[in-house]
C-alpha positions in Angstrom: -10.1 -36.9 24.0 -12.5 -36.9 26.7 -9.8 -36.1 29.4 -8.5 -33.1 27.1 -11.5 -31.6 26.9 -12.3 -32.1 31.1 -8.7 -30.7 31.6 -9.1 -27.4 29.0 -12.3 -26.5 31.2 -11.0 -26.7 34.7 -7.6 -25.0 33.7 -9.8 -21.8 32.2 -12.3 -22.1 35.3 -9.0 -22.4 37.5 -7.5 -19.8 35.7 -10.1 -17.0 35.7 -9.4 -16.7 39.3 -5.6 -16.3 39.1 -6.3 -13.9 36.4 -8.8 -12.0 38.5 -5.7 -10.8 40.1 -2.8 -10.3 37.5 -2.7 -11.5 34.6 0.7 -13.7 34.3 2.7 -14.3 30.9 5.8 -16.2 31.4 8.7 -14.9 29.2 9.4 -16.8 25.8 12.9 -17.5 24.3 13.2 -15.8 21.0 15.4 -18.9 19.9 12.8 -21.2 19.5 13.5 -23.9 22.1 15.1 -23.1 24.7 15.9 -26.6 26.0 17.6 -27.6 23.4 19.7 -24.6 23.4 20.2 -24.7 27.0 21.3 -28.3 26.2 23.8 -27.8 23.7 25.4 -24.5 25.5 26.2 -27.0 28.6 27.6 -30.0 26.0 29.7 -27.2 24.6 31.1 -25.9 27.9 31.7 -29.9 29.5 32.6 -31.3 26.1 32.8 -35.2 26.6 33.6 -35.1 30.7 31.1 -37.7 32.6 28.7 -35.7 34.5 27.8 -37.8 37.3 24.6 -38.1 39.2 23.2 -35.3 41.2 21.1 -31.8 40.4 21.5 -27.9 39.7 19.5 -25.5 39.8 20.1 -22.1 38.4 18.0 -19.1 39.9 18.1 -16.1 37.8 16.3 -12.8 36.6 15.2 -12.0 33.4 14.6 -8.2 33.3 12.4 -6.0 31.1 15.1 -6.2 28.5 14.9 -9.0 28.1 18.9 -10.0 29.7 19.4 -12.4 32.4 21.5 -11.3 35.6 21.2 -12.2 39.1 22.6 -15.9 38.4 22.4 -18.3 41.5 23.4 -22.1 41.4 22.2 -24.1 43.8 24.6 -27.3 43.5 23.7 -30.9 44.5 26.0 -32.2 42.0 29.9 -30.9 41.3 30.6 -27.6 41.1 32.0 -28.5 37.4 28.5 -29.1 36.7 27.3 -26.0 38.1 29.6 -23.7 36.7 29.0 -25.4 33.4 25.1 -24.6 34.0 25.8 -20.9 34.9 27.7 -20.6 31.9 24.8 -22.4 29.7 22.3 -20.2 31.4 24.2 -16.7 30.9 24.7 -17.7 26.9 20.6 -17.0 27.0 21.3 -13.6 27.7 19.4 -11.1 25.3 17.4 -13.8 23.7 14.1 -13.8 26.0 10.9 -11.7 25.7 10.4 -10.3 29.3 7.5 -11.8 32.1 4.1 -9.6 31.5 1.8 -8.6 34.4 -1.6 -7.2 33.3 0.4 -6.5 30.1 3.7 -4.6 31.7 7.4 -6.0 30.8 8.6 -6.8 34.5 11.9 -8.7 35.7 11.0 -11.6 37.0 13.1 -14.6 38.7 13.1 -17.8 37.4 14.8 -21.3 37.6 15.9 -23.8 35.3 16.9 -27.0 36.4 19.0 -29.4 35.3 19.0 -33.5 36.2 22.6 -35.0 35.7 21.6 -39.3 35.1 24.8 -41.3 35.4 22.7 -44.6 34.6 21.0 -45.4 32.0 17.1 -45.3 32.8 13.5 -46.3 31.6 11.7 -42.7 32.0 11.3 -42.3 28.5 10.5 -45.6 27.9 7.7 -45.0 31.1 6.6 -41.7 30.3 5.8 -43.1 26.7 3.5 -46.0 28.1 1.9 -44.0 30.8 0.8 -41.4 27.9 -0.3 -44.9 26.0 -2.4 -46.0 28.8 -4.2 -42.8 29.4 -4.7 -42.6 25.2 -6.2 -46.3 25.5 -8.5 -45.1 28.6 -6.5 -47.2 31.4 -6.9 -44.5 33.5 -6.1 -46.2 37.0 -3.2 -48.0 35.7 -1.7 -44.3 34.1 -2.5 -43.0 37.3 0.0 -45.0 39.3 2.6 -44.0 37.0 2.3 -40.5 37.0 2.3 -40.8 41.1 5.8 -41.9 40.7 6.8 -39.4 38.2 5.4 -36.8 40.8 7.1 -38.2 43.5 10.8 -38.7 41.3 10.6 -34.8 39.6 8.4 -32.9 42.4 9.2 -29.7 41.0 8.0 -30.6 37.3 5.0 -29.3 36.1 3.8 -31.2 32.9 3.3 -34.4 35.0 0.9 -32.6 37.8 -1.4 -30.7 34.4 -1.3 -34.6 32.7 -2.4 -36.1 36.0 -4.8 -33.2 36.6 -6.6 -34.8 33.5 -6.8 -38.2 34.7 -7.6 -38.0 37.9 -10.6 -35.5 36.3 -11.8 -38.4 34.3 -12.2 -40.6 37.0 -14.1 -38.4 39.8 -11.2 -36.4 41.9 -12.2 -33.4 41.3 -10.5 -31.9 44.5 -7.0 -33.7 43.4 -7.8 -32.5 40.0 -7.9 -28.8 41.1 -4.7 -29.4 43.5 -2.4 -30.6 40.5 -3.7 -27.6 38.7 -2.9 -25.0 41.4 0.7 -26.8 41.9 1.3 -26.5 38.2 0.6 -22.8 37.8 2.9 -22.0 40.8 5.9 -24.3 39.2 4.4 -23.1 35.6 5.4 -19.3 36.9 9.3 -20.5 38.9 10.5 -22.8 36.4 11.5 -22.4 32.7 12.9 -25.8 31.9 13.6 -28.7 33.5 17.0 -30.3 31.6 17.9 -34.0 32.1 21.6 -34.6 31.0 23.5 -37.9 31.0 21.1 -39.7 29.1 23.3 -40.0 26.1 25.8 -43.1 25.1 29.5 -42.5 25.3 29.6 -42.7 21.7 26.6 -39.9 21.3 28.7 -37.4 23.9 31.7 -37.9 21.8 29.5 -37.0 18.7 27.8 -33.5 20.2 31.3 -32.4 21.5 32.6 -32.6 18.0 30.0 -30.8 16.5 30.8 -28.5 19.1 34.4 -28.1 18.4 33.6 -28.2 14.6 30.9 -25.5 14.6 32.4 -23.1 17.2 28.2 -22.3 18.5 26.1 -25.2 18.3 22.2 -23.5 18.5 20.5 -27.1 19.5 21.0 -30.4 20.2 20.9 -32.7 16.7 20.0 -35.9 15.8 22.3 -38.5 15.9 22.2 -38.9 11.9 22.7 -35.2 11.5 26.0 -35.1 14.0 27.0 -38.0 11.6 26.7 -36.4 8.9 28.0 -33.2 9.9 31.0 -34.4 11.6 31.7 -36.3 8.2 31.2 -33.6 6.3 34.0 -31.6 8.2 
């Protein structure tokens, strides 16, 4: 609790002075998450195809409409991937609430990007005890963890505002302050950050069924509900 609350007062001291000179609201998706919509608009384009290894990242604008145009890929995967992304990307079209500046709808460009993972990994399982460690006050050890999330997904912004906490708590002030700036300036270019590929074979055959079976899947479901829906139909 006592990191929280250290973290809640430097982000409003830190943020008084980006505010001091325009006050930023990142758009919202009317959808509720956007992730998981994101998610299940690229399942439903790739259907049960292996992704492979490798990023994308999708530069777009969202305008004061509220539609998305302008959309960039940037591929370090295959270009199935990217144009599945596009395609994902574009179904978000008309479902955002536009950027505000001082209170004005503005178009804006932003990015999402998404992390194809061929192999099964531990992240989850090592994002869940770093968050542990930090809970149970083993602030050095959760430390050393979050440097290597930092240094896997650079462009991510939770881990630097989580780390800007710890390193509070235990004297960096300076370091603090950097994480904080570096997570307003990827809070305000990236909308979502999508890792895809970290399914079983079995749990890709599932989503691209309920897929085929509901036509417009709105979000990713748990793997009981697929199995119930798919038995169902």
């Amino acid at each position: 609790m006592k990191q929280i609350t250290f973290l809640v007062i430097m982000l409003l001291m830190y943020s008084a002075n980006v505010i001091s000179q325009e006050e930023f609201t990142q758009a919202t998706f009317k959808e509720g998450d956007a992730q998981k919509f994101i998610t299940s608009k690229f399942y439903m384009f790739n259907g049960n195809k292996a992704t492979g290894d490798g990023t994308v990242t999708i530069s777009f604008t969202i305008n004061e409409k509220g539609e998305v145009i302008d959309v960039i890929p940037e591929i370090n995967s295959s270009k199935t991937n990217g144009l599945n992304a596009m395609l994902a990307v574009q179904k978000t079209n008309g479902l955002w609430n536009p950027t505000l500046i001082d209170g004005k709808e503005v178009s804006y460009i932003y990015k999402i990007k998404f992390h194809f993972i061929n192999k099964k990994g531990t992240f989850s399982e090592d994002y869940r005890k770093a968050k542990r460690l930090n809970e149970k006050g083993k602030y050095e050890k959760a430390l050393k963890m979050y440097n290597k999330f930092v240094e896997k997904y650079t462009d991510e912004a939770k881990f630097y505002y989580e780390r800007a906490a710890i390193k509070e708590v235990i004297g960096d002030e300076k370091g603090a302050q950097l994480d904080l700036r570096k997570f307003d300036e990827l809070n305000r270019t990236f909308l979502a950050h999508i890792k895809v590929g970290l399914f079983a074979v079995e749990r890709r055959k599932m989503m691209y069924k309920e897929v085929r079976v509901s036509g417009e899947s709105t979000g990713q479901l748990t793997e009981r509900e697929l199995k119930k829906l798919i038995k169902n139909k």
